[in-house]
N, C-alpha and C positions, 0 to 999 in steps of 0.2 A: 771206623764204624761207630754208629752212635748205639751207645751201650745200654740205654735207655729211651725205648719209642715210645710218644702218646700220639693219642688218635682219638678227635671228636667224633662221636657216633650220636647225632641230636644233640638230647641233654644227657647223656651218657659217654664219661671220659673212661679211654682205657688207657693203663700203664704197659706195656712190655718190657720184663727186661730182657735181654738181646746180646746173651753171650752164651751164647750154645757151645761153642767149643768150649767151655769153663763148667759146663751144665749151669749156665748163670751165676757164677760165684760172687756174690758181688764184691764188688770194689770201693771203698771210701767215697769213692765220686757218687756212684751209684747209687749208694745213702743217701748222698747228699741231694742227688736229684729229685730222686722218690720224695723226700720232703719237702721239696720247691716243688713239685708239683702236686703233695696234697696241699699247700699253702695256697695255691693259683685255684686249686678246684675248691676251696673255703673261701675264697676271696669272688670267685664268679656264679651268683647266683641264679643263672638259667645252667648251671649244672646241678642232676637233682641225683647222682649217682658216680660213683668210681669203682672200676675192675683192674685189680692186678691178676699179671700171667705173667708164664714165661715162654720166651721161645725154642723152638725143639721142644726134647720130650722131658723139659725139667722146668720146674716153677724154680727153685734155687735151693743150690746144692751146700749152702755156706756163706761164709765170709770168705776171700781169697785167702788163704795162710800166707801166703807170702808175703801180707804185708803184716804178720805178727813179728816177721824175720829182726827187724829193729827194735825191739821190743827192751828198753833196759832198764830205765827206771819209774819209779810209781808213778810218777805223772803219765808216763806212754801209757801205764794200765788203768789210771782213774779217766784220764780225759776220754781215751777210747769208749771205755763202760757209759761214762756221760753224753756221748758223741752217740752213742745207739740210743741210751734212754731220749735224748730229744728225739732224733731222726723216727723210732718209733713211738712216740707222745705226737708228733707232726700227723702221723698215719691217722694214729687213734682218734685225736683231736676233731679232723673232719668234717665237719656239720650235718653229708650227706651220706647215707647207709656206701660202704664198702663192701666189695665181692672179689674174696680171692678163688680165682678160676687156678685146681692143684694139678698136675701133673706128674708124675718121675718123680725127683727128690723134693721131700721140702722139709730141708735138716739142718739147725742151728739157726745160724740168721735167718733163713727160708722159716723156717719153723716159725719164729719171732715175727716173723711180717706177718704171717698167718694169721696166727693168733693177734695179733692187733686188729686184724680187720674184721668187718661185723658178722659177715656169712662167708663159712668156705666152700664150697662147691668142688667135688673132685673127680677126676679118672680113676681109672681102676687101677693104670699104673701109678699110680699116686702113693708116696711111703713118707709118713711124718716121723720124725726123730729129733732128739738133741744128745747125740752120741761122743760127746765130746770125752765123756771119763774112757773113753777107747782111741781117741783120736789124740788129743792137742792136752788134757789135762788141765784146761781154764773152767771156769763156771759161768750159769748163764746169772744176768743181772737179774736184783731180789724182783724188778718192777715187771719182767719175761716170766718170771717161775710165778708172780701173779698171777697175769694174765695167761699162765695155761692153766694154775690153779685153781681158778674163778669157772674155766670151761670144763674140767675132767674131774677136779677134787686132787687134794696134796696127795694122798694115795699111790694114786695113780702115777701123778708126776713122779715121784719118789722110782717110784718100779721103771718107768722108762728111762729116766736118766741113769737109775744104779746099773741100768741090763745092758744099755746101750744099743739097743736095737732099735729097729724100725718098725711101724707100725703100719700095717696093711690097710690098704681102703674099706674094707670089710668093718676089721674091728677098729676103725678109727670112726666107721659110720655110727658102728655101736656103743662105743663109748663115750657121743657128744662132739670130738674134734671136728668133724665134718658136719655139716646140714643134709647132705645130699652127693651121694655115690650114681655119675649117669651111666647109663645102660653100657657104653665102648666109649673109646677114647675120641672118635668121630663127632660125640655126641655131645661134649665138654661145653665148647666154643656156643653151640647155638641156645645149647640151655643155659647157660650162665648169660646172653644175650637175651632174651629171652624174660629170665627173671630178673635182669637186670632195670630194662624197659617197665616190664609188671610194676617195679618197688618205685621206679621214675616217675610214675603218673599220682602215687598216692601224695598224701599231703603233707607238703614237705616239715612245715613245722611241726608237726605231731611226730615224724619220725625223726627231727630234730633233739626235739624235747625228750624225749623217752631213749634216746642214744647217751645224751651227756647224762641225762639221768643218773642211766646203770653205769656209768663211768663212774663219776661221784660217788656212787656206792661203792663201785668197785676199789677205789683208791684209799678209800680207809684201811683196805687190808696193807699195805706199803708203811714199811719202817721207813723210821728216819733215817738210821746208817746203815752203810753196807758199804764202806772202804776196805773196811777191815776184812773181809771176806774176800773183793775182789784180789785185793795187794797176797792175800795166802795164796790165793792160784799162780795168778799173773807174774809174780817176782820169787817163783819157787824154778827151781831145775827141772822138778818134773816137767814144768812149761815148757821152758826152751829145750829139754829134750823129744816133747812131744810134737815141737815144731819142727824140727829138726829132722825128727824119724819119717814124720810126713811130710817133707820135703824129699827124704832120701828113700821113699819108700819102703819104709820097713816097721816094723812093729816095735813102738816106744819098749823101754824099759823103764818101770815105775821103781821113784824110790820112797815117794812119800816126803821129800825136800822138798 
């Protein structure tokens, strides 16, 4: 099964990812695609727009944990962290406005796609999180806590990660993460089409210009280091007990190692 569909609609590309039985977890490949195909849709300029979704009833639920399984020394955990900050700089990069159409989950990596792209659009079943201090016990990269930072304020971010919860369509509408909560879940697909087409017709340079822009500003907030942060997560026991536990189904024991 291809784990990753696109599909020309005009000049409007869609992405699918397309593992539903996973809730779309994605896979290293599946990184890797999403970035060859915002590369193809920056490279084709009668594309004036890109939409990610997922299929079934989850935009994506994660990174696969199964492939943290291997996980043993710093390089598995710096090249990884590097491996997302491209794959999401590919997303961001774009030329042309991005629309993630949300769904079900969109937690950790899911979250991280989101936040890279320029409008999110959601269902009502739609729950954003980065619940990892409950789950796996790694941190998200300094260039992700950016860009949710830049959308909700550190604040904010600080309180969802500490709590580890998930955030409702409602108060996710309210507090910035989302553009636009549609009416039922029926209603997702055609409004996200919809205004996709709308932002397709204006003028592309201008919406060009004013994208990289806010990037550019955006990117000043980004330290130069942050090894040192991933390696405390990624090469601690709490790690691999948190991988562990979520593999074996059951609730990590933290030890602060």
């Amino acid at each position: 099964m291809n784990e990753v569909l696109v599909e020309r609609r005009g000049d409007v590309v869609w992405l699918t990812f397309n593992r539903p039985e996973a809730r779309n977890a994605m896979t290293f490949a599946m990184y890797e695609r999403m970035a060859e195909v915002a590369g193809e849709v920056d490279a084709d300029r009668g594309v004036r727009a890109l939409v990610l979704t997922g299929a079934g009833g989850a935009f994506v639920s994660g990174t696969d944990i199964s492939q943290f399984s291997g996980f043993a020394e710093e390089h598995d955990a710096l090249e990884y962290e590097a491996r997302m900050d491209a794959w999401m700089s590919a997303l961001e990069r774009v030329r042309v406005p991005t629309i993630a159409a949300l769904r079900g989950p969109v937690v950790g990596g899911g979250a991280a796609i989101a936040a890279a792209c320029d409008l999110r659009i959601a269902a009502p079943s739609a729950r954003f999180g980065v619940p990892v201090a409950r789950t796996l016990g790694n941190c998200f990269s300094m260039a992700n806590l950016v860009r949710l930072s830049s959308l909700i304020g550190v604040a904010r971010v600080k309180e969802i990660v500490f709590t580890a919860r998930l955030v409702d369509a409602d108060e996710a509408l309210r507090i910035g993460l989302y553009h636009e909560v549609a009416k039922d879940e029926d209603a997702l697909i055609p409004r996200v089409d919809e205004l996709a087409r709308m932002i397709a017709s204006h003028a592309p340079l201008t919406l060009q210009a004013t994208k990289e822009a806010l990037r550019r500003i955006r990117d000043r907030m980004l330290p130069e280091e942050s090894a040192d942060l991933i390696l405390l997560c990624y090469m601690s026991r709490d790690f691999r007990e948190g991988v562990q536990a979520f593999m074996e189904k059951r609730k990590p024991v933290w030890r602060g190692q």
